[in-house]
C-alpha positions in Angstrom: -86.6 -71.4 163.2 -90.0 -70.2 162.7 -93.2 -70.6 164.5 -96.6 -71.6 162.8 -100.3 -71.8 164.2 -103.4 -74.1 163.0 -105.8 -75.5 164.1 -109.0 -78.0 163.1 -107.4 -80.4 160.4 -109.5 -83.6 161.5 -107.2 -86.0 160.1 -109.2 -88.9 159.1 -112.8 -87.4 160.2 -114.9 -88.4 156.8 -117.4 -87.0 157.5 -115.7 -83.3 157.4 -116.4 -83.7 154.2 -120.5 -84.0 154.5 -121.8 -81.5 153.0 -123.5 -80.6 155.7 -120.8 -79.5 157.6 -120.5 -75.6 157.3 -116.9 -75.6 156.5 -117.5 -77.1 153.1 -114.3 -79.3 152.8 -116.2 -81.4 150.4 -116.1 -78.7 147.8 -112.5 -79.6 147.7 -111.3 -82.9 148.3 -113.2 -86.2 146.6 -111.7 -88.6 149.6 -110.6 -88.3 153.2 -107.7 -90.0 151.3 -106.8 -86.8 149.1 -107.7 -84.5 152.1 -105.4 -85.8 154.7 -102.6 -86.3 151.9 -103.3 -82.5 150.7 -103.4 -80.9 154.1 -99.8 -82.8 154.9 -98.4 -81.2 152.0 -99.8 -77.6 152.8 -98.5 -78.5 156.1 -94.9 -79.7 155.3 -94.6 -77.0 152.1 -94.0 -74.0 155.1 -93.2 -75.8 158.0 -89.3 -76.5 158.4 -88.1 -79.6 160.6 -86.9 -77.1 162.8 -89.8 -75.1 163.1 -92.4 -74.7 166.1 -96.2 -75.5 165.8 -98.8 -74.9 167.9 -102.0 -76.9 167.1 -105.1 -75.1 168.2 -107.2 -78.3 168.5 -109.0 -81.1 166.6 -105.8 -83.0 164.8 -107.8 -85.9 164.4 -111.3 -87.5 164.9 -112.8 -90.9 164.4 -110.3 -92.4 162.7 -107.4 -95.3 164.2 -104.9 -94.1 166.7 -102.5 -95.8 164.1 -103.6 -94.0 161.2 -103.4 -90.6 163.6 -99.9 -91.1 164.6 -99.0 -92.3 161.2 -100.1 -88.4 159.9 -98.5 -87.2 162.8 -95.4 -88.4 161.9 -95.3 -87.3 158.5 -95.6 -83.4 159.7 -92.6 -81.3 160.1 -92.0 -79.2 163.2 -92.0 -79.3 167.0 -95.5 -79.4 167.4 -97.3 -78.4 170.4 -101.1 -79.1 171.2 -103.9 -77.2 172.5 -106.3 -79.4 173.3 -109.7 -78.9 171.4 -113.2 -80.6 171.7 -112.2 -83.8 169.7 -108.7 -85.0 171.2 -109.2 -88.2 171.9 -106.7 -89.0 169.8 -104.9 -86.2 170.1 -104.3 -86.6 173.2 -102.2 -89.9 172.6 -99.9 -88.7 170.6 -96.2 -87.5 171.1 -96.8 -84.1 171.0 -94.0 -81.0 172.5 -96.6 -80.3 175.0 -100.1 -80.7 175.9 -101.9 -78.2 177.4 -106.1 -76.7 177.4 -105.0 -73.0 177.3 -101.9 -71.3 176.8 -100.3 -67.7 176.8 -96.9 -67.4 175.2 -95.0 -64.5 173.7 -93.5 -65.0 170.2 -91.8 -62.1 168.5 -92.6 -60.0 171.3 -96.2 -60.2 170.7 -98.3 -61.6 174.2 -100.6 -64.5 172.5 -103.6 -65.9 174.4 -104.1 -69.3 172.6 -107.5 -71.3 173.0 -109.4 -73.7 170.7 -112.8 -71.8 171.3 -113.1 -68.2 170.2 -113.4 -65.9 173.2 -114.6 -62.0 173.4 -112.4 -61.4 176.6 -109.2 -63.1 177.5 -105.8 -62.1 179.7 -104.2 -58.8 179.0 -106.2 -57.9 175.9 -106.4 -54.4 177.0 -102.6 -54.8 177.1 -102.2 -55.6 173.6 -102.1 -59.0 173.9 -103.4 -61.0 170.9 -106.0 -64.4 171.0 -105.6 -67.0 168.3 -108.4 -69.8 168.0 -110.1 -72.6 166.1 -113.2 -74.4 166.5 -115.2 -72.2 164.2 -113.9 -73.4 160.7 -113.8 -69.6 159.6 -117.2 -68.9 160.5 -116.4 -67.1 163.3 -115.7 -63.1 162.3 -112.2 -62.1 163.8 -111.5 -58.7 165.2 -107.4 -56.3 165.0 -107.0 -58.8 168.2 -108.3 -62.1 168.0 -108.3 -64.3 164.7 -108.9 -67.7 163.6 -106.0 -69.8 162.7 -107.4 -73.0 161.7 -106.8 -74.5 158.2 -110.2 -73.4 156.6 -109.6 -69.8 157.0 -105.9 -70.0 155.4 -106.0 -72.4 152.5 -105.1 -75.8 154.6 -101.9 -74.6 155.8 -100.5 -73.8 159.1 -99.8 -69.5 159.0 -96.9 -67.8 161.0 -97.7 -64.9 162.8 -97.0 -62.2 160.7 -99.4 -62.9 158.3 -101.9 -62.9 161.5 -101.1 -59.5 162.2 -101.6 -58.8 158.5 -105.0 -59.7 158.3 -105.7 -58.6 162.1 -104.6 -55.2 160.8 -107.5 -55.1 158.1 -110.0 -56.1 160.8 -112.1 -53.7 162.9 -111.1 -53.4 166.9 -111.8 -55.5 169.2 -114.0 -52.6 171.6 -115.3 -49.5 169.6 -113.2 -46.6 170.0 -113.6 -43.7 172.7 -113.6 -46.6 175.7 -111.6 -46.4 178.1 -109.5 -48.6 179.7 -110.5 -47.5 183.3 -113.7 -48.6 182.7 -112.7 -52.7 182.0 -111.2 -52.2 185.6 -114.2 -50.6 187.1 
């Protein structure tokens, strides 16, 4: 069993593919149709029946609660939710669990997981790690704390150790030479 995180797919959500929108989704799908239909592929080429999912917000937007749990369906895994700012949908689904915020430890890594990138959360100074979404890739990510939604990794839910990968080729979180005594003073 393996465990995958994603985030921001907006299922259904036409107008993710505006050109106005910064992530620039258009440049890649000519349908809402061929999106949803390519990002369950991506989805359901790495993630197992078996596997874990955690969902770092915004699976679907304005589109039918049928058509969101007929997508929902089609994914593999145990997925698990973290709510994001467009879940009313989401939120009707038959998801593993629901939750806004949640810290978990997989492969002996502490993960702080939250749809909204932060520059602080629990036990960072501990080596614990924050995963995010909202920010489409936009959003620089640090040896710490990365984005996991599907427009910074090619549509496709990512397991963790290509995370630290990437982390790994990031600058730190805090410049060097500061001391941990001084977070507590």
């Amino acid at each position: 069993m393996a465990t995958w995180f994603t985030s921001d797919h907006h299922f259904g959500h036409a107008a993710i593919l505006s050109p106005t929108m910064h992530c620039r989704r258009g440049d890649h799908f000519a349908s809402i149709q061929e999106h949803d239909a390519e990002l369950v592929r991506r989805w359901n080429e790495v993630v197992a029946p078996d596997d874990e999912v955690f969902h770092l917000g915004d699976f679907a937007h304005r589109t039918s609660e049928e058509y969101a749990r007929a997508v929902f369906g089609k994914l593999h895994g145990r997925k698990h939710l973290i709510r994001g700012n467009h879940e009313r949908l989401g939120d009707k689904l038959p998801w593993a669990s629901k939750q806004d915020f949640l810290e978990v430890t997989v492969d002996g890594k502490h993960l702080v997981l939250f749809h909204y990138g932060m520059r602080v959360w629990p036990r960072m100074r501990r080596g614990s790690l924050h995963l995010y979404g909202h920010s489409h890739g936009a959003l620089p990510g640090c040896s710490q704390s990365l984005d996991v939604g599907v427009d910074a990794w090619g549509f496709r839910p990512v397991p963790l150790a290509e995370i630290l990968a990437r982390m790994a080729t990031l600058p730190p979180a805090y410049p060097e030479g500061r001391d941990d005594e001084e977070e507590a003073a």
